[in-house]
HTML snippet that shows the backbone in 3Dmol.js (N, CA, C, O; Angstrom):
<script src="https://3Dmol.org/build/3Dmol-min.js"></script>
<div id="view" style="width:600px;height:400px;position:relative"></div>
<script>
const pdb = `
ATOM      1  N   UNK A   1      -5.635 -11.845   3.924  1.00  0.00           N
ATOM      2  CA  UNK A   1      -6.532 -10.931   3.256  1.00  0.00           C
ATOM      3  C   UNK A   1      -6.512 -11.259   1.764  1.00  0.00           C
ATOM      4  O   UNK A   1      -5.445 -11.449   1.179  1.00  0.00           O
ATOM      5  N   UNK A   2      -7.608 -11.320   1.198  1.00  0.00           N
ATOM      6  CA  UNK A   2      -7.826 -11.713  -0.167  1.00  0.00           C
ATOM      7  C   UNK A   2      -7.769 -10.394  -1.115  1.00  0.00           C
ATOM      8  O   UNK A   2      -7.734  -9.224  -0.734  1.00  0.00           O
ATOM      9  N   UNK A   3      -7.768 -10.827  -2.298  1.00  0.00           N
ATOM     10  CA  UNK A   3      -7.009  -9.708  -3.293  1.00  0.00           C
ATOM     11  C   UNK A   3      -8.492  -8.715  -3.481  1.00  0.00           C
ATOM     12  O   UNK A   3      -8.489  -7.516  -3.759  1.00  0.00           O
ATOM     13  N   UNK A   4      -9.155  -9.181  -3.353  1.00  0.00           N
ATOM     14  CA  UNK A   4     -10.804  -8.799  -3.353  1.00  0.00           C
ATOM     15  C   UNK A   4     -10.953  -7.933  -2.379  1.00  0.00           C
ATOM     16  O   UNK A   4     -11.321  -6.791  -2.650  1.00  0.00           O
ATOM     17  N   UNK A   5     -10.681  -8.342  -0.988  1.00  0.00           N
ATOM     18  CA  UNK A   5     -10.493  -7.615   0.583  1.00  0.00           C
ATOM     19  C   UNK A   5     -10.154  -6.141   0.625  1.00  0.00           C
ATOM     20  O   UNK A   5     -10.781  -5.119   0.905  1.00  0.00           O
ATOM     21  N   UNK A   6      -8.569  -6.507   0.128  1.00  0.00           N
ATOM     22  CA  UNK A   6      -7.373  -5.506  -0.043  1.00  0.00           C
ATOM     23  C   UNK A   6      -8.437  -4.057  -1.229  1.00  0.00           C
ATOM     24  O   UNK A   6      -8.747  -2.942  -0.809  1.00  0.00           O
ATOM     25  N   UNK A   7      -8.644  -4.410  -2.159  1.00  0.00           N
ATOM     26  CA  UNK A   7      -8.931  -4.395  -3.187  1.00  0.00           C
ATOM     27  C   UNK A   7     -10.424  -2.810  -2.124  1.00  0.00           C
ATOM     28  O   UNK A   7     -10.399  -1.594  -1.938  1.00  0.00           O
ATOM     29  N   UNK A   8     -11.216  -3.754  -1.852  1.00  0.00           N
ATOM     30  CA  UNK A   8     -12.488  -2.976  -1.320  1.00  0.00           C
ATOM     31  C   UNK A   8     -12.081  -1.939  -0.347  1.00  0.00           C
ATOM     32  O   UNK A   8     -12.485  -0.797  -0.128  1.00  0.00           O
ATOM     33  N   UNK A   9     -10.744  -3.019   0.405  1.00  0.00           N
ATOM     34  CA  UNK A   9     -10.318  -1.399   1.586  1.00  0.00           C
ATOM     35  C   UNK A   9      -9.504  -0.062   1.026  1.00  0.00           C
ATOM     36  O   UNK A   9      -9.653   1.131   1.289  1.00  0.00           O
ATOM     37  N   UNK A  10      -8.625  -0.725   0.184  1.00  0.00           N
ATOM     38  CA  UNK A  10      -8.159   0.740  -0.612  1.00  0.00           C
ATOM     39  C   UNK A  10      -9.322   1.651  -1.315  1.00  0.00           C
ATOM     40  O   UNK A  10      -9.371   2.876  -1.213  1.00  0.00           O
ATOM     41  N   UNK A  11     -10.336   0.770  -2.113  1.00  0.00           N
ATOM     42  CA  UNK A  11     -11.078   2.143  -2.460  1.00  0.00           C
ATOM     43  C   UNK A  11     -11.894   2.896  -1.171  1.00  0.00           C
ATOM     44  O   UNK A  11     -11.862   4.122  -1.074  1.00  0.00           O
ATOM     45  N   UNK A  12     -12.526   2.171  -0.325  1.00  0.00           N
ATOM     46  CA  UNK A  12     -12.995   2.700   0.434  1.00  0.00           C
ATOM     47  C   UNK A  12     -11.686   4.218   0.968  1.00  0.00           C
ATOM     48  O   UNK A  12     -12.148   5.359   1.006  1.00  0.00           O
ATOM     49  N   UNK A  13     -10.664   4.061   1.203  1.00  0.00           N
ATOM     50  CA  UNK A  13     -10.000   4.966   1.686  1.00  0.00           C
ATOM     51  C   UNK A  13      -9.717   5.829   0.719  1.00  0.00           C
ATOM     52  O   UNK A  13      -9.949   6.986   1.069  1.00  0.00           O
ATOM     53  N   UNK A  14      -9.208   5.695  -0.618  1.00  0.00           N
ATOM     54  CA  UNK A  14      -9.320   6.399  -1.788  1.00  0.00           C
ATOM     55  C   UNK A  14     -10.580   7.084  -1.531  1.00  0.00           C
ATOM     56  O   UNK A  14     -10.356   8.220  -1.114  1.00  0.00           O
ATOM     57  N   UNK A  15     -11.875   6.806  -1.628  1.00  0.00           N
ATOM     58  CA  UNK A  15     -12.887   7.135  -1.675  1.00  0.00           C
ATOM     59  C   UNK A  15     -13.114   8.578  -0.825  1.00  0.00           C
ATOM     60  O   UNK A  15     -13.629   9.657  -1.118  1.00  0.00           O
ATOM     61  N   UNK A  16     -12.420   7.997   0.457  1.00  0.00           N
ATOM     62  CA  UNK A  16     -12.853   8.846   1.686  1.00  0.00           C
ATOM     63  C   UNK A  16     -12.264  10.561   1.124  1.00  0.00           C
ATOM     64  O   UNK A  16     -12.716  11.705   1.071  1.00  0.00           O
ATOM     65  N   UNK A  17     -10.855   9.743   0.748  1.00  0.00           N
ATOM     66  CA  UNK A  17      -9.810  11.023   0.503  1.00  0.00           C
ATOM     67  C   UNK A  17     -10.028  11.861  -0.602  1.00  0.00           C
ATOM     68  O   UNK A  17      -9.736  13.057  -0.590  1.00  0.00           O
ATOM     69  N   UNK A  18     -10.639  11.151  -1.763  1.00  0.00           N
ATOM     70  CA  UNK A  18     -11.278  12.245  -2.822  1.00  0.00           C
ATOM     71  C   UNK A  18     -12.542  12.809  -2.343  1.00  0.00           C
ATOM     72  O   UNK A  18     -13.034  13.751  -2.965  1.00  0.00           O
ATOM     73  N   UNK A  19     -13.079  12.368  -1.376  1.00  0.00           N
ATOM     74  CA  UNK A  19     -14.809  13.064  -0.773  1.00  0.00           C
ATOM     75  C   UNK A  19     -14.289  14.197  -0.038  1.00  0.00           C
ATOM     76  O   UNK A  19     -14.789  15.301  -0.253  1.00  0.00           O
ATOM     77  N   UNK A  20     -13.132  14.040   0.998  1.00  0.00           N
ATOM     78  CA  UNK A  20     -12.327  15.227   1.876  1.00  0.00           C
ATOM     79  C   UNK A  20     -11.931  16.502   0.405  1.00  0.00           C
ATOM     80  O   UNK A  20     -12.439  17.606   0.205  1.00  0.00           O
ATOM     81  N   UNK A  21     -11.073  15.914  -0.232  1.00  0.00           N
ATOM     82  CA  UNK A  21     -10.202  17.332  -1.364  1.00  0.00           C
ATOM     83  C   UNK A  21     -11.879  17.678  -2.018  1.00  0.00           C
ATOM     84  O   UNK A  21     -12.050  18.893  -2.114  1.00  0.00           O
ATOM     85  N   UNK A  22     -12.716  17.106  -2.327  1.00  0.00           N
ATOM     86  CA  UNK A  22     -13.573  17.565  -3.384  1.00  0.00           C
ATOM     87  C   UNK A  22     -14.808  18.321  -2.125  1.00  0.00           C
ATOM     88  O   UNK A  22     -15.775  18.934  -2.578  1.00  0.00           O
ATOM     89  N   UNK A  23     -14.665  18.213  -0.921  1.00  0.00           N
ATOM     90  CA  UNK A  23     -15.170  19.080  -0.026  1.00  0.00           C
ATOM     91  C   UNK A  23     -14.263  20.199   0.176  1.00  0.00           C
ATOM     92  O   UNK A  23     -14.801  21.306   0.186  1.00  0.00           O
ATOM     93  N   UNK A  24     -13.125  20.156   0.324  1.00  0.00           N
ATOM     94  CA  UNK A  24     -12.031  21.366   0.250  1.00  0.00           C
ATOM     95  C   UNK A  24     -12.035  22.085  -1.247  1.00  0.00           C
ATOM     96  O   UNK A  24     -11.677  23.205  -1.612  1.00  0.00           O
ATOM     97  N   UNK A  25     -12.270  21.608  -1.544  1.00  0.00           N
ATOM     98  CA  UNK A  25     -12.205  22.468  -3.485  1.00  0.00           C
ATOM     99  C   UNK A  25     -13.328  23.319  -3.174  1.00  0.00           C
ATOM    100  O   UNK A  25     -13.257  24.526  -2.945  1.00  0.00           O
ATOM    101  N   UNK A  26     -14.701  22.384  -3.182  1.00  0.00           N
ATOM    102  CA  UNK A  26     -15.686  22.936  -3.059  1.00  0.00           C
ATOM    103  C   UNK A  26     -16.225  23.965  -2.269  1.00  0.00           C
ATOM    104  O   UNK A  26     -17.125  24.750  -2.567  1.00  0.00           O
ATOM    105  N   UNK A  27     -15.506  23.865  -1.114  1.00  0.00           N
ATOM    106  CA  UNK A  27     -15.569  24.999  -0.083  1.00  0.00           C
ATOM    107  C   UNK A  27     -14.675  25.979  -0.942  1.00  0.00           C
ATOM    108  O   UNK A  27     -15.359  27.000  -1.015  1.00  0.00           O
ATOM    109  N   UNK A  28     -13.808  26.135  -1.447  1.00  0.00           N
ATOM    110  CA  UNK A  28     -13.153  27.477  -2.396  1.00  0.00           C
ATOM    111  C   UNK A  28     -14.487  27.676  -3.336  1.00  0.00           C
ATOM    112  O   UNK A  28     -15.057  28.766  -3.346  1.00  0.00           O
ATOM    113  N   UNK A  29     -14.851  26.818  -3.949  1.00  0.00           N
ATOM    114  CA  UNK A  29     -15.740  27.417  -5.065  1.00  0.00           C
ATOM    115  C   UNK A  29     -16.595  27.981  -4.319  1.00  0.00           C
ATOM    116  O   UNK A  29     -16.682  29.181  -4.579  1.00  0.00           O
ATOM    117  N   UNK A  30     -17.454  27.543  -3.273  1.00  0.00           N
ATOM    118  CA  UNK A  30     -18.080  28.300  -2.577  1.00  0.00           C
ATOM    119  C   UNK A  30     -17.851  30.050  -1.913  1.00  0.00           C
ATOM    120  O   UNK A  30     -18.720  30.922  -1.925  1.00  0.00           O
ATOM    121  N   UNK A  31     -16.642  30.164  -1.453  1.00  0.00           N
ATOM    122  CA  UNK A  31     -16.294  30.625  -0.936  1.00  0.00           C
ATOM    123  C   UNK A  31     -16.102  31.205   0.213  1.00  0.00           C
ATOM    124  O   UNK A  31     -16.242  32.366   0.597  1.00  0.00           O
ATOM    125  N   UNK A  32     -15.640  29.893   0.891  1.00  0.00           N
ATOM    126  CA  UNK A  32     -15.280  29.757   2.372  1.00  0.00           C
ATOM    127  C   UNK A  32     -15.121  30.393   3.022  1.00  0.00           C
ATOM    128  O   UNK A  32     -14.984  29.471   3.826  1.00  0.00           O
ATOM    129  N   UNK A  33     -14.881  31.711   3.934  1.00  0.00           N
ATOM    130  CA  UNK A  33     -13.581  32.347   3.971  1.00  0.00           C
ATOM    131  C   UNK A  33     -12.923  32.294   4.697  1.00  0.00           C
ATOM    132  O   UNK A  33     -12.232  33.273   4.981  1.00  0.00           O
ATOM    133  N   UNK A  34     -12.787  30.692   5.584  1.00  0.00           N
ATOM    134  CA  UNK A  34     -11.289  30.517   6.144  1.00  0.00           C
ATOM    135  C   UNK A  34     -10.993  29.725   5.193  1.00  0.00           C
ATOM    136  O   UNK A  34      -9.819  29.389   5.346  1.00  0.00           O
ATOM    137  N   UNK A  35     -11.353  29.341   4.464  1.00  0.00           N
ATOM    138  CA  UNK A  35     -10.136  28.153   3.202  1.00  0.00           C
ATOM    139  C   UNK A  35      -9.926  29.267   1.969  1.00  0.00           C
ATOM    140  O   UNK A  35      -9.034  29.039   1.152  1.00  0.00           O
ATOM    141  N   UNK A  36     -10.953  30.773   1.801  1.00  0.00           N
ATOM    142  CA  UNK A  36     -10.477  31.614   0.520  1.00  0.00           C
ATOM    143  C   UNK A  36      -8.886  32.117   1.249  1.00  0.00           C
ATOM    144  O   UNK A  36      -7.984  32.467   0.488  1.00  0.00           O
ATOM    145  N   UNK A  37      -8.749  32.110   2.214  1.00  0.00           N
ATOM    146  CA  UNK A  37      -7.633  33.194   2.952  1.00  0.00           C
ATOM    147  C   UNK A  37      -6.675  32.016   2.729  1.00  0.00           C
ATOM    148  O   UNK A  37      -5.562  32.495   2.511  1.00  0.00           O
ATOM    149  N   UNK A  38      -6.641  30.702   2.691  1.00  0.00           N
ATOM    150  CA  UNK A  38      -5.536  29.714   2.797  1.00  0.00           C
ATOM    151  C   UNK A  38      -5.558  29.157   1.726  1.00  0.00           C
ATOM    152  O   UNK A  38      -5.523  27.974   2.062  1.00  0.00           O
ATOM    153  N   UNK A  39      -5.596  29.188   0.491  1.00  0.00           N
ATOM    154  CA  UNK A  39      -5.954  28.845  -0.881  1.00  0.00           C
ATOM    155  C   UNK A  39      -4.680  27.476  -1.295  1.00  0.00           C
ATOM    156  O   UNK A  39      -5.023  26.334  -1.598  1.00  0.00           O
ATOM    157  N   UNK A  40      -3.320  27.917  -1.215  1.00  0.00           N
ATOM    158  CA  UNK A  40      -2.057  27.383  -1.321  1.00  0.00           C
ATOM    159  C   UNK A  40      -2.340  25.465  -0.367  1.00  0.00           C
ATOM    160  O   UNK A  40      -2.170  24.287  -0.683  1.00  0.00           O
ATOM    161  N   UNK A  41      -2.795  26.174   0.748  1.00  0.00           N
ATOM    162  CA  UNK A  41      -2.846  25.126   1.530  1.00  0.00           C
ATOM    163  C   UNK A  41      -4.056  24.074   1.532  1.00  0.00           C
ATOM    164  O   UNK A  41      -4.111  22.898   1.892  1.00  0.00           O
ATOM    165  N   UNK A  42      -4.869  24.828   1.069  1.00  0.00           N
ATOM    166  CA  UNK A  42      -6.105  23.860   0.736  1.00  0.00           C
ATOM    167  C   UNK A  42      -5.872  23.058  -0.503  1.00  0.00           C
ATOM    168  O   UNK A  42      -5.704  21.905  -0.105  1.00  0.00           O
ATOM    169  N   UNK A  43      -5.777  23.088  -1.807  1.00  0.00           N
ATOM    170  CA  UNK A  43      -4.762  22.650  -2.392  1.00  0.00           C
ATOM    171  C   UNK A  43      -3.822  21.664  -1.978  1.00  0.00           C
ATOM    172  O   UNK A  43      -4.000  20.456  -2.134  1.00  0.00           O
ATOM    173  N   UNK A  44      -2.912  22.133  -1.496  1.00  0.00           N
ATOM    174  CA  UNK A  44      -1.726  21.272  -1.258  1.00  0.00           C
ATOM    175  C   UNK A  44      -2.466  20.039   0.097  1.00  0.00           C
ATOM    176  O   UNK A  44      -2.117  18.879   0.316  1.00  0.00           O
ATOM    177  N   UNK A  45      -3.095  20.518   0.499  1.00  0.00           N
ATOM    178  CA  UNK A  45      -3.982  19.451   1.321  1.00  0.00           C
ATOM    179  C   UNK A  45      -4.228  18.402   0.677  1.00  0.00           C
ATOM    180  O   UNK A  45      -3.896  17.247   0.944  1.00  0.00           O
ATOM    181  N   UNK A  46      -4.915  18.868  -0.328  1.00  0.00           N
ATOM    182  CA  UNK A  46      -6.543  17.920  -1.233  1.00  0.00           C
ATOM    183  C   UNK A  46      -5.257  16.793  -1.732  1.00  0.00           C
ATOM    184  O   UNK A  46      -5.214  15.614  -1.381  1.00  0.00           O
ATOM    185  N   UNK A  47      -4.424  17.364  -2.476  1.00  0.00           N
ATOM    186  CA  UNK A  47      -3.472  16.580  -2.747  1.00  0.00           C
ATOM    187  C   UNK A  47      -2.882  15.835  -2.300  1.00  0.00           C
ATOM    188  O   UNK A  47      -2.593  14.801  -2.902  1.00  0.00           O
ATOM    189  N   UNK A  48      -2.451  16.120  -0.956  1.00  0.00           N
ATOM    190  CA  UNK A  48      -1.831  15.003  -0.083  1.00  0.00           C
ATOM    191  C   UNK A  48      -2.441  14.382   0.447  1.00  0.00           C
ATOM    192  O   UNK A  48      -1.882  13.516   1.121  1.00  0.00           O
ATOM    193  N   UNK A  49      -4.118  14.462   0.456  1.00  0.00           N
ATOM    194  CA  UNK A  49      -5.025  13.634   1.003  1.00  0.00           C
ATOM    195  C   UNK A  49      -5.211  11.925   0.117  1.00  0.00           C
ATOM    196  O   UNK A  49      -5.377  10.780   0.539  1.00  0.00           O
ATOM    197  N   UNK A  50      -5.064  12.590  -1.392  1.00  0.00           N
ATOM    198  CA  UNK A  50      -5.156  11.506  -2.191  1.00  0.00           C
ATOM    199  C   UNK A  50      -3.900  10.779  -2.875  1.00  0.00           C
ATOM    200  O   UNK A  50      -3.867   9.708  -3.481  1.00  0.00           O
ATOM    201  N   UNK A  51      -2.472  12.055  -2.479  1.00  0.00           N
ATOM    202  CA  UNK A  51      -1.631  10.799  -2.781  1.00  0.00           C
ATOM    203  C   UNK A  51      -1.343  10.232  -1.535  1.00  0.00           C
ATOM    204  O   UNK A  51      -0.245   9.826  -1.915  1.00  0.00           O
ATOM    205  N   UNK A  52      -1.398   9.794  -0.179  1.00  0.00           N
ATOM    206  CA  UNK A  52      -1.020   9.748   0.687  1.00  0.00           C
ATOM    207  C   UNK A  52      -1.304   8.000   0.542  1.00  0.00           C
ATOM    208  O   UNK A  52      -0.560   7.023   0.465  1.00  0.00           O
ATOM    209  N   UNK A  53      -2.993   8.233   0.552  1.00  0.00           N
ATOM    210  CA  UNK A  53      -3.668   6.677  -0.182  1.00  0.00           C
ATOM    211  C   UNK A  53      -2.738   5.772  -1.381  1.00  0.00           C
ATOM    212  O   UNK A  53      -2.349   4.605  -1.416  1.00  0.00           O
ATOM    213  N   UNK A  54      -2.611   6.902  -2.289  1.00  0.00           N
ATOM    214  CA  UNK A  54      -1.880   5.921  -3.045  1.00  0.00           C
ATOM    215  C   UNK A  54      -0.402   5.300  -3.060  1.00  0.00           C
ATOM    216  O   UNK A  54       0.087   4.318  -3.620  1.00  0.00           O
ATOM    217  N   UNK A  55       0.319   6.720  -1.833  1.00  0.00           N
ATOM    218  CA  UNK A  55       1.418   6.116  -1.675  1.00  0.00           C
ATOM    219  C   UNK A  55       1.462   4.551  -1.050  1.00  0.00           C
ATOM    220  O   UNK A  55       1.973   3.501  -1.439  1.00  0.00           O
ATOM    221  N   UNK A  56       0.681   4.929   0.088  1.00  0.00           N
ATOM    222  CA  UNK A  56       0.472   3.729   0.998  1.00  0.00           C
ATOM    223  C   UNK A  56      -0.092   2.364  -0.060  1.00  0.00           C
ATOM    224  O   UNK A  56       0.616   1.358  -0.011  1.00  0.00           O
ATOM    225  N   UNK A  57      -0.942   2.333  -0.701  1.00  0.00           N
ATOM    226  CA  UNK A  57      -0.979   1.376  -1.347  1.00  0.00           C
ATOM    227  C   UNK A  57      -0.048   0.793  -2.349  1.00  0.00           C
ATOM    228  O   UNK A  57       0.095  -0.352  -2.777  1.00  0.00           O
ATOM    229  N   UNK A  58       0.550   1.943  -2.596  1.00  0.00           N
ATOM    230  CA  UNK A  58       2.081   0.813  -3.580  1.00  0.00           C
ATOM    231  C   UNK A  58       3.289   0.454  -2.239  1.00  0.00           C
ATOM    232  O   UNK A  58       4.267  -0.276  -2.407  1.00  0.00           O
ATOM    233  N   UNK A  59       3.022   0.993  -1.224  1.00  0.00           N
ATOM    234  CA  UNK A  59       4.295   0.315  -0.373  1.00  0.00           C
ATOM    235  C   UNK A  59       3.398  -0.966   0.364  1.00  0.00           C
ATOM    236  O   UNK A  59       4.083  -1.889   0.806  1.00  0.00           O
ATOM    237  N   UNK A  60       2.089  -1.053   0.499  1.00  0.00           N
ATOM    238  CA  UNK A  60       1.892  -2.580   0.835  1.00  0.00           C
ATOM    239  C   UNK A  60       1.857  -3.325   0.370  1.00  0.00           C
ATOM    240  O   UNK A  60       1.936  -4.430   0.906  1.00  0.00           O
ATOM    241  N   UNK A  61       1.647  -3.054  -1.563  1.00  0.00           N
ATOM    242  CA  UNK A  61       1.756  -4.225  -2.475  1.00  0.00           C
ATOM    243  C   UNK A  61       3.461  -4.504  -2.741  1.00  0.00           C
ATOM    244  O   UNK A  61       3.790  -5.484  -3.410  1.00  0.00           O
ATOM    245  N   UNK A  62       4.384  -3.685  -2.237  1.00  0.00           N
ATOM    246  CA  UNK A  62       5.653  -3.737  -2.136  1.00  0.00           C
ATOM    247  C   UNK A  62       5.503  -4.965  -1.512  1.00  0.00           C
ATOM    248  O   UNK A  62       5.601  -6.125  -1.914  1.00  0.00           O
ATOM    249  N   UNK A  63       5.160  -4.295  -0.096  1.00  0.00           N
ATOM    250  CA  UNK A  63       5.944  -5.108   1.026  1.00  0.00           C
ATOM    251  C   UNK A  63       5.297  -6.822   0.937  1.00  0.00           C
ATOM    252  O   UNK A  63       5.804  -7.902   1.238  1.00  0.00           O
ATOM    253  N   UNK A  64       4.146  -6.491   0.458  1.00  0.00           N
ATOM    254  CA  UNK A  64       3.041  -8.321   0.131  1.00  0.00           C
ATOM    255  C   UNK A  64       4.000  -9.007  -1.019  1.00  0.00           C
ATOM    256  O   UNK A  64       4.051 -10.236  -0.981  1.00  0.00           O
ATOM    257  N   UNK A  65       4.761  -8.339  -2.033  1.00  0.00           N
ATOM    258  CA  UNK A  65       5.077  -8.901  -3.071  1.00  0.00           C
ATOM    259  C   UNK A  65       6.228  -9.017  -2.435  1.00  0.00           C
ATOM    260  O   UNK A  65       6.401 -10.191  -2.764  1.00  0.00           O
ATOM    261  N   UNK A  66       7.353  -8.725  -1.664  1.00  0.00           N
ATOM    262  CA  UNK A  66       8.326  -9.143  -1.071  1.00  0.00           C
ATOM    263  C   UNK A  66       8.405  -9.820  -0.095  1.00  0.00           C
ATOM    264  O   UNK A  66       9.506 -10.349   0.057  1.00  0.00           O
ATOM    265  N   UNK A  67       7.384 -10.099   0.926  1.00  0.00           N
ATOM    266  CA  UNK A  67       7.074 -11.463   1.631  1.00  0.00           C
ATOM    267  C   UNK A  67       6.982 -12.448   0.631  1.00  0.00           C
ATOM    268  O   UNK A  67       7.574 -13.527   0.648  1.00  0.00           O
ATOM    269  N   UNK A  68       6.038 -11.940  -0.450  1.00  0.00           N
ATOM    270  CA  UNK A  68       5.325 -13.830  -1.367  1.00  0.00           C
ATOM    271  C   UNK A  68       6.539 -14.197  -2.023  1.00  0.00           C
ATOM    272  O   UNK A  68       6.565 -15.321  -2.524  1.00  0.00           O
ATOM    273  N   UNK A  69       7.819 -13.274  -2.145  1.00  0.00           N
ATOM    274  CA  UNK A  69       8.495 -13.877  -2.801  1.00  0.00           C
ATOM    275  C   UNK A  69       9.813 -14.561  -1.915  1.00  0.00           C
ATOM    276  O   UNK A  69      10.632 -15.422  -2.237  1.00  0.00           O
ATOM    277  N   UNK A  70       9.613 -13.719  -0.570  1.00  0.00           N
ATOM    278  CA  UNK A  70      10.470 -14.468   0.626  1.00  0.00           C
ATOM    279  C   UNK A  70       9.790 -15.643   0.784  1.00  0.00           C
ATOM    280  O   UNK A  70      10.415 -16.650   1.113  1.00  0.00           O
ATOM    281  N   UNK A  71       8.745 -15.672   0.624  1.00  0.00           N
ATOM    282  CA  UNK A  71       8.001 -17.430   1.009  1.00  0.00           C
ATOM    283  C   UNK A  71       8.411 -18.158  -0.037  1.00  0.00           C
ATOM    284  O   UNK A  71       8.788 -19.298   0.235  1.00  0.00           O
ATOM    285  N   UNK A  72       8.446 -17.799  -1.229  1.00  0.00           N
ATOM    286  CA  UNK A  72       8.590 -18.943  -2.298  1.00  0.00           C
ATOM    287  C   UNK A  72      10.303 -19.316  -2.570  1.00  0.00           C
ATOM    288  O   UNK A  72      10.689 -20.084  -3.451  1.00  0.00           O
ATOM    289  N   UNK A  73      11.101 -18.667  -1.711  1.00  0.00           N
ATOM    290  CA  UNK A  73      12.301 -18.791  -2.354  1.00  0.00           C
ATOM    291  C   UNK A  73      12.686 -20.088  -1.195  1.00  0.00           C
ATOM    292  O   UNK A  73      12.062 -19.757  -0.186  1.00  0.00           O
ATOM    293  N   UNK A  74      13.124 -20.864  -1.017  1.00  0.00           N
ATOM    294  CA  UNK A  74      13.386 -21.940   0.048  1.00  0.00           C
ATOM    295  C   UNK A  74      14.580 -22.763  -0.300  1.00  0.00           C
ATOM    296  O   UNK A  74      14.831 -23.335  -1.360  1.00  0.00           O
ATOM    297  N   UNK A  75      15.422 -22.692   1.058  1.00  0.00           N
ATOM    298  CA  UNK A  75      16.800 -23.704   0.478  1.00  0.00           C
ATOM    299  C   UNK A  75      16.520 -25.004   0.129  1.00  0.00           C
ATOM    300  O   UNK A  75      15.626 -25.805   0.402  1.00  0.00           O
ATOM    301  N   UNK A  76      17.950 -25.009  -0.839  1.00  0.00           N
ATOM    302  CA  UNK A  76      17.768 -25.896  -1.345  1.00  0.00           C
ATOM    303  C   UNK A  76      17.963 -27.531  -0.090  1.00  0.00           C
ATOM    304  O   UNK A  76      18.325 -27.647   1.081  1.00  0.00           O
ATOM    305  N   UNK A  77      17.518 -28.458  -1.107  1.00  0.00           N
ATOM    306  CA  UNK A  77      17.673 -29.508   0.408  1.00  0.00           C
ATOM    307  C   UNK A  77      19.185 -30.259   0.727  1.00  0.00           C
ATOM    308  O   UNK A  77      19.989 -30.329  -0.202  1.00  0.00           O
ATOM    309  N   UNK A  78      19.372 -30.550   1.427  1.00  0.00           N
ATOM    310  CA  UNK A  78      20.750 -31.556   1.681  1.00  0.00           C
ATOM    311  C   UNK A  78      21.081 -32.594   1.028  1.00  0.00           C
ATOM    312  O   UNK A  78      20.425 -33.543   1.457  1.00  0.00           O
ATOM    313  N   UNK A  79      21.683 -32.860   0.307  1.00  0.00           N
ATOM    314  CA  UNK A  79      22.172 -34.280  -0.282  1.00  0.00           C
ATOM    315  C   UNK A  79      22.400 -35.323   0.826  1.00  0.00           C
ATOM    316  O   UNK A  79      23.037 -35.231   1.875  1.00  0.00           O
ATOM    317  N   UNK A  80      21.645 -36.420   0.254  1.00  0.00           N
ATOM    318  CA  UNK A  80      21.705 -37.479   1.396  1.00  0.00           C
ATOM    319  C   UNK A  80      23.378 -37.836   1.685  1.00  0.00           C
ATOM    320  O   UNK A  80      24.416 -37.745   1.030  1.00  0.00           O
ATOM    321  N   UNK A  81      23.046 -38.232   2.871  1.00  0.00           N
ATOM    322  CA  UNK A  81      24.791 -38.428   3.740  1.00  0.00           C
ATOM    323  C   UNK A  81      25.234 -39.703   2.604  1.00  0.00           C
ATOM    324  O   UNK A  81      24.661 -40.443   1.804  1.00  0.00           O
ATOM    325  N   UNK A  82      26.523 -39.457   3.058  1.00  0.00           N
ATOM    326  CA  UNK A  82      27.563 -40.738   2.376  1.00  0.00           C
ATOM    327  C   UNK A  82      28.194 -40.840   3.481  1.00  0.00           C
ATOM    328  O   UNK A  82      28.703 -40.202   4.403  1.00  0.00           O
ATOM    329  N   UNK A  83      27.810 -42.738   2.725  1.00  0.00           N
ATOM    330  CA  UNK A  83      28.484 -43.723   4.539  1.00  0.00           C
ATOM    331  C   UNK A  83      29.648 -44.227   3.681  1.00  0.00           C
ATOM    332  O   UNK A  83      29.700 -44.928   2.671  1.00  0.00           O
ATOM    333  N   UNK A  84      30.711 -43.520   4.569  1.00  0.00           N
ATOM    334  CA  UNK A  84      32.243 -43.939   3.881  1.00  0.00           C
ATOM    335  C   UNK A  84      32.610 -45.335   4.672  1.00  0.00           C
ATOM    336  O   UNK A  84      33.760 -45.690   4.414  1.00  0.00           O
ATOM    337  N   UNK A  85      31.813 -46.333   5.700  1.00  0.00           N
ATOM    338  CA  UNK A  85      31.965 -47.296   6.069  1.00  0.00           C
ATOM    339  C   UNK A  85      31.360 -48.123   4.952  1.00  0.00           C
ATOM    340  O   UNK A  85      30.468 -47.973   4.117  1.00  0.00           O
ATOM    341  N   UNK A  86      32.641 -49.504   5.463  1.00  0.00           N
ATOM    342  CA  UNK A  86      32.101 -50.792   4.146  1.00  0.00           C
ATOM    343  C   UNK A  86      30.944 -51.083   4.930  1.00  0.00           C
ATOM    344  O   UNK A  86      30.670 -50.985   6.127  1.00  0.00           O
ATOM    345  N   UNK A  87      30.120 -51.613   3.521  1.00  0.00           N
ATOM    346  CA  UNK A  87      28.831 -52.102   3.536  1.00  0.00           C
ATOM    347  C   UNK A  87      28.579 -53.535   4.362  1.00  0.00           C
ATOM    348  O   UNK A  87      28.392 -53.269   5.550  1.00  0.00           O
ATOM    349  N   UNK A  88      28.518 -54.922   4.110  1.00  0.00           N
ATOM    350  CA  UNK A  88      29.011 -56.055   5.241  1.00  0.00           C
ATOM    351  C   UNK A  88      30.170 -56.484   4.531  1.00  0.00           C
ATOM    352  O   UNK A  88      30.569 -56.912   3.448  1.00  0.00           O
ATOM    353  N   UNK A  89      30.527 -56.138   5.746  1.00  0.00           N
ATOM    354  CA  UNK A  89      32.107 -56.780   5.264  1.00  0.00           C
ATOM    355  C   UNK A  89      32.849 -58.221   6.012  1.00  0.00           C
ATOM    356  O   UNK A  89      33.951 -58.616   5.631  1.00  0.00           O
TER     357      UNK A  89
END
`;
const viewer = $3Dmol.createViewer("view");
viewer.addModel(pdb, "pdb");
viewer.setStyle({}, {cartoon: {color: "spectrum"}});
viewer.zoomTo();
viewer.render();
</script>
């Protein structure tokens, strides 16, 4: 997946999750009245709708930046053998 890829699918989901809380807000401003009776929770919703996205996106750039750096780290190579036999003797 390209950084561009990654990049379009997080906002798209960001996106989704601020369209959900800013429909839950909005239903309070409106005044809903199954979300006026649950106020605390609508709230605490909207919120976890949009950090949830962002959590998830710093633990996959975690986990991408700790593969790329498991790929780049590589043992070192073997020193060529030593022939403790004489050469022609």
């Amino acid at each position: 997946m390209t950084v561009s890829d990654w990049l379009k699918a997080r906002s798209v989901e960001l996106g989704a999750s601020l369209c959900t809380a800013a429909v839950l807000v909005g239903g309070l401003a409106v005044g809903v009245p199954f979300l006026v009776d649950r106020i605390p929770e609508v709230f605490l919703y909207s919120f976890c709708c949009v950090a949830a996205v962002i959590v998830r996106a710093v633990i996959d750039l975690a986990v991408r930046a700790t593969v790329l750096a498991a790929r780049g780290t590589r043992p070192a190579t073997a020193p060529a053998a030593i022939r403790l036999e004489p050469a022609n003797a």
